[in-house]
PLY file of the C-alpha trace (Angstrom):
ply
format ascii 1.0
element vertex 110
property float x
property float y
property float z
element edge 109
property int vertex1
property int vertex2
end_header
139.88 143.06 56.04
136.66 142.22 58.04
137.18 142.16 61.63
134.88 140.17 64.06
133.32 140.69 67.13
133.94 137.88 69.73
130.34 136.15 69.14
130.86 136.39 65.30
134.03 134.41 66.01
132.03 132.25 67.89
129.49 131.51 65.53
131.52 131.23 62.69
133.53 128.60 65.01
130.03 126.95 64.91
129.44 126.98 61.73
133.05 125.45 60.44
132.48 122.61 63.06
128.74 122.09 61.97
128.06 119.05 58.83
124.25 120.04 59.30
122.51 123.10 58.18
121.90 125.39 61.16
118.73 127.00 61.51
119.55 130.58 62.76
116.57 130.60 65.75
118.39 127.47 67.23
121.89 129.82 67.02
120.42 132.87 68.22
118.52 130.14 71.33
122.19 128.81 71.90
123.83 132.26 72.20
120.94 133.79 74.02
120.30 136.80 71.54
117.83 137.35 69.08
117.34 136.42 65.59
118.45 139.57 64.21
121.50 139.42 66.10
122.67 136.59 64.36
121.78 138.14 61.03
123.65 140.61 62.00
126.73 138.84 62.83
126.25 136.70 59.88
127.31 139.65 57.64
130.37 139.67 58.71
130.91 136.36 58.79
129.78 136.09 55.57
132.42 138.88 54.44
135.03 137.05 56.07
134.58 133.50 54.24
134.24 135.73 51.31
137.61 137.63 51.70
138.78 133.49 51.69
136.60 132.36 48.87
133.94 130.74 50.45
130.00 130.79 50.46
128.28 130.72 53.06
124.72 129.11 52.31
121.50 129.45 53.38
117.88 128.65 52.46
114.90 129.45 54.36
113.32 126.67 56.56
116.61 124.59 55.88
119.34 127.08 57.23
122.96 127.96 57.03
125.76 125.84 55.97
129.06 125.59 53.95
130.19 122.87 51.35
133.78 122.87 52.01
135.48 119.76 53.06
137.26 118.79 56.20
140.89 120.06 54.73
139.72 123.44 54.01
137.72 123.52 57.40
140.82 123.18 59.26
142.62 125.23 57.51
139.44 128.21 57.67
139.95 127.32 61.39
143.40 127.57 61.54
142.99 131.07 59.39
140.65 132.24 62.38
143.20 131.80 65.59
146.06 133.13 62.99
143.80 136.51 62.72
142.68 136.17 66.40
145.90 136.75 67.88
146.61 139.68 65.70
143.48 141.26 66.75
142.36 142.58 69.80
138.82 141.64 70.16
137.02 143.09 73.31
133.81 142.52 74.68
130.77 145.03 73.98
131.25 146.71 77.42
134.94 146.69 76.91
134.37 148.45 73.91
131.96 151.11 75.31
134.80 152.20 78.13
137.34 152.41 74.93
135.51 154.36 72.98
134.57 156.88 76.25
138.08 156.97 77.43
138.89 158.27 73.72
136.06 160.90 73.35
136.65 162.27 76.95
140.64 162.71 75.99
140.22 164.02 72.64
140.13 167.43 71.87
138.03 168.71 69.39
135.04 166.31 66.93
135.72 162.88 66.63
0 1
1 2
2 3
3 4
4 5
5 6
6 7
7 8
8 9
9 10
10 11
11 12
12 13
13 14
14 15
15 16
16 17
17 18
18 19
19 20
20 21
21 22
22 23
23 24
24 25
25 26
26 27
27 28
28 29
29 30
30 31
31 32
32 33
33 34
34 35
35 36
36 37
37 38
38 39
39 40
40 41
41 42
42 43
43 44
44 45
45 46
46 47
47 48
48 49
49 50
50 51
51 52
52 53
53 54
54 55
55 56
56 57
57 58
58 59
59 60
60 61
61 62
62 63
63 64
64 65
65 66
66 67
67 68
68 69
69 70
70 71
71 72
72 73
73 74
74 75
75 76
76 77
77 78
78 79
79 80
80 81
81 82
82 83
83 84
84 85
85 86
86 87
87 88
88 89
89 90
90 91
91 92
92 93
93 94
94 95
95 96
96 97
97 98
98 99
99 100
100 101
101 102
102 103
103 104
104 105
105 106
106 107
107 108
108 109
């Protein structure tokens, strides 16, 4: 199961709301981080409209998109809150402090 970070959720979000292709420098422009950064999230998006049977498409100089109708949409969308509130999704510094408060309690290699 392919668990996302809170701006892969986002973008996803985008993308299942999106009829248009979107061009990935006019993503990374809207969520203020680079191009490779939204590559990067875009693998696990990708994995998790895989995991539902879906494609994610894209096409160089045209960009992203997906081909499934409205029905499905809302039901991919509906699919996303259902995993959202069985997740805890925290922020990157959030995440940081977890991961510090762990190493500085644990005893021994983690």
């Amino acid at each position: 199961m392919v668990f996302l970070t809170t701006r892969s959720h986002a973008l996803l979000k985008v993308i299942l709301d999106s009829y248009y292709p979107l061009k990935i420098k006019d993503v990374a422009r809207d969520f203020q981080v680079s191009e490779r950064t939204v590559k990067y999230d875009l693998d696990n998006v990708r994995q998790w409209l895989k995991e539902r049977n879906v494609i994610l498409h894209s096409q160089p100089n045209k960009g992203l998109w997906i081909t499934e109708e409205q029905e499905h949409r809302n039901a991919l969308k509906e699919n996303l809150q259902r995993d959202d509130s069985k997740t805890l999704i925290l922020p990157q510094k959030d995440r940081v402090k977890h991961f510090l408060f762990i190493l500085l309690l644990s005893e021994g290699y983690q």
